[in-house]
N, C-alpha and C positions, 0 to 999 in steps of 0.2 A: 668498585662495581665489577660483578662478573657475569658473562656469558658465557651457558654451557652446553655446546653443543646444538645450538640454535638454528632451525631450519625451518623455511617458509617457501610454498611453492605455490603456484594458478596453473589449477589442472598438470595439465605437461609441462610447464615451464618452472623451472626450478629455479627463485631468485636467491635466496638465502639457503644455502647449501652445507649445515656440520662446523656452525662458525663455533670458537670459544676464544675468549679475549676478556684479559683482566684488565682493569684501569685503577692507576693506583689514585687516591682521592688528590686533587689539585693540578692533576694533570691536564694540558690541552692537547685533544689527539686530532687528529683530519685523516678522512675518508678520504680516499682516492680511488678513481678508475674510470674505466671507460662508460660512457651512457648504456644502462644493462647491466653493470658491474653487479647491482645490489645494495650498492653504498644506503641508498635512502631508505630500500627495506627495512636493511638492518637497525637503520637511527629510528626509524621509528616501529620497531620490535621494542623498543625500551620502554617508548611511552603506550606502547598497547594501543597503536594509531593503528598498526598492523600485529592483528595476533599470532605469535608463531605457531605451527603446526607440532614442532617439538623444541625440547632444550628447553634449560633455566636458564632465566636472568634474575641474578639479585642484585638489590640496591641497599647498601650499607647495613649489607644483612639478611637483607630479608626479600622476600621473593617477589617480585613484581607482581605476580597474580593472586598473592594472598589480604590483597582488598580489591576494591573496587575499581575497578578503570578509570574515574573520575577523581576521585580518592585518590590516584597515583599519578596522575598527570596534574593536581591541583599542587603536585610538590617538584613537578618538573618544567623547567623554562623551555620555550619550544617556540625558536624563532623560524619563521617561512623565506620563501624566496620572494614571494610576493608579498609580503609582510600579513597579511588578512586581516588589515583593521577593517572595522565592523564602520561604514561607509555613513550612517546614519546616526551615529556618536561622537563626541567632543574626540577630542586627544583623552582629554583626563578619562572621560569615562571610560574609552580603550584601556588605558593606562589601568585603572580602577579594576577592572570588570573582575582578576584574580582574588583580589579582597573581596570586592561585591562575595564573592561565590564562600569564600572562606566565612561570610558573616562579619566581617571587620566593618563596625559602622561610621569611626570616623579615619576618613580614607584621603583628605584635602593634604593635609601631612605629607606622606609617603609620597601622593602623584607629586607636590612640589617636589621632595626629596628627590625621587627618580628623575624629572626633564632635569636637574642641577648635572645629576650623574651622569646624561648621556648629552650633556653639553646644551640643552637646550633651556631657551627662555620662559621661565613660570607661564606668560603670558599665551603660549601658543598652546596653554591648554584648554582654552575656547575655540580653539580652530575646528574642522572637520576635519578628515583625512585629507578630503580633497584639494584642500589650500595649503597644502605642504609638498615641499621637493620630495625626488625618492628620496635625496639623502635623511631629509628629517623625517621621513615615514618610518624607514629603517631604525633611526635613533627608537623613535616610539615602539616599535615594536621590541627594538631591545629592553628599552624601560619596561613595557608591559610582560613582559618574560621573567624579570626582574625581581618586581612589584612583590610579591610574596614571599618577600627572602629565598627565593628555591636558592639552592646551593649546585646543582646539576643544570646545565645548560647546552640546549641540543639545539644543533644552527646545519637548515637544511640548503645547502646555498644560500646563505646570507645576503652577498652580493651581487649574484649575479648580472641582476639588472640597473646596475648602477655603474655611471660613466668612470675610466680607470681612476682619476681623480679622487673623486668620492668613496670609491672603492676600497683605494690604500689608505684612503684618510681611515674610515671605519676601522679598516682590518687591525688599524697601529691600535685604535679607541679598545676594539672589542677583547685585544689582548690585555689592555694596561686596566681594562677594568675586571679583567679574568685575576688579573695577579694583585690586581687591588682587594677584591672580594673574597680573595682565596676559592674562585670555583672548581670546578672539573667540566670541561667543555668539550662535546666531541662535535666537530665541524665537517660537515660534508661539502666538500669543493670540487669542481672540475677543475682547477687551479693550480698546477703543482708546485707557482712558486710562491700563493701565496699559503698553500700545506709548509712549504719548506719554510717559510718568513714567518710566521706566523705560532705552528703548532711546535710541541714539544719532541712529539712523535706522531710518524705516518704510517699510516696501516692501507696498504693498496689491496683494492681488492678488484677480482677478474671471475667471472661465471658465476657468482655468488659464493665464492670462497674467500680467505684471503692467502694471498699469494706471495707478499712483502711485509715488512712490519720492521724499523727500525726510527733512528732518531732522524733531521733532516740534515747533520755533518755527514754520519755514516752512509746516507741515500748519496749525496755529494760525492762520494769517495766509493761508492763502488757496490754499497752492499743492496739488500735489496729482493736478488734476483730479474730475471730480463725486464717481465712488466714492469718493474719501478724504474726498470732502467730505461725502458723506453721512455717514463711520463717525463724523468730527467731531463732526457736528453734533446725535449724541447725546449725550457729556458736556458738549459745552456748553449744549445746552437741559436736562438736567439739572442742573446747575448753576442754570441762572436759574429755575427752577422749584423750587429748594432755596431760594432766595435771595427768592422770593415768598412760600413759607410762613414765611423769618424774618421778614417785615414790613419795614418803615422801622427806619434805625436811630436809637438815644434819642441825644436831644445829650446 
């Protein structure tokens, strides 16, 4: 996937600023920055959730804008923070609803196949949204993102609101099934340890540019530049400040 030269503004406010960023296929990348950064502009510049002002973005080829908006996002998985299952639908038909739209008429298959995938029980495809933890809301919306083989998978704050627990349970799931499926995943986190644990490589961005861009050993070790350095260097001083209250350790 590439973007080229991609810029998106509201009036005076300039969020997505002259970005270009190649993604080679299978890669997991994570967005970083500050609240404002642009991180989520940009994720969703790709799916034509927000249409850029200028710049190309293609997708294995071919240009985002040479079909339909609907047409382009029925081929891209697009997980929320708030997951958005549709409140008045089973699981399954949440699950379902990408097929529904592609015309796929038998669809019981695949929603089994997917709760299997994202750990959950055939059975809780009768449920509502609203009889589910976030954590299995989450699971569903990863299925539902899923469900149509898309091969591209875009996660806008995945976790946010999910206790740390759940959180790191997920993040470990959403990777092993990244590398299970062979996708290409770009993840937007306020997280930078779980960009560094998780992704392949981190792309920081700051004013709607991006400002760092390497792997998360080299973020580790120095590279970067300041902004990435800053986001560093709060797990790591949290760490040594976890590592203060455990004391010396006993011979």
């Amino acid at each position: 996937m590439r973007l080229a030269s991609v810029s998106k503004s509201y009036g005076a406010v300039v969020a997505v600023a002259d970005v270009s960023l190649s993604l080679a296929a299978g890669s997991f990348v994570a967005l970083v920055g500050a609240s404002g950064s642009g991180k989520s502009t940009l994720l969703k510049t790709i799916n034509r959730l927000v249409t850029p002002d200028s710049g190309l973005i293609e997708i294995d080829g071919a240009r985002s804008d040479a079909r339909p908006d609907y047409a382009l996002r029925r081929q891209i998985g697009y997980v929320f923070q708030n997951v958005g299952l549709f409140p008045h639908m089973s699981v399954a038909e949440n699950i379902g609803i990408g097929l529904k739209l592609r015309g796929v008429a038998d669809r019981a298959g695949r929603i089994v196949e997917m709760l299997a995938l994202v750990g959950l029980d055939p059975a809780i495809g009768a449920r509502l949204p609203a009889a589910l933890s976030g954590g299995q809301r989450q699971r569903v919306g990863v299925a539902r993102a899923l469900a149509p083989a898309s091969r591209l998978l875009l996660m806008d704050e995945p976790f946010g609101a999910l206790d740390p627990v759940t959180r790191d349970a997920l993040g470990r799931e959403t990777r092993a099934l990244h590398d299970r499926l062979g996708l290409t995943t770009i993840m937007v986190t306020h997280d930078i340890a779980e960009a560094l644990l998780l992704a392949d490589r981190v792309v920081v961005m700051a004013g709607g540019r991006i400002v760092g861009d390497a792997a998360p050993a080299a973020l580790l070790n120095g590279a970067g530049g300041p902004e990435a350095q800053a986001l560093v260097a709060v797990p790591r001083d949290q760490a040594e400040r976890l590592a203060q209250l455990r004391g010396p350790a006993r011979a």
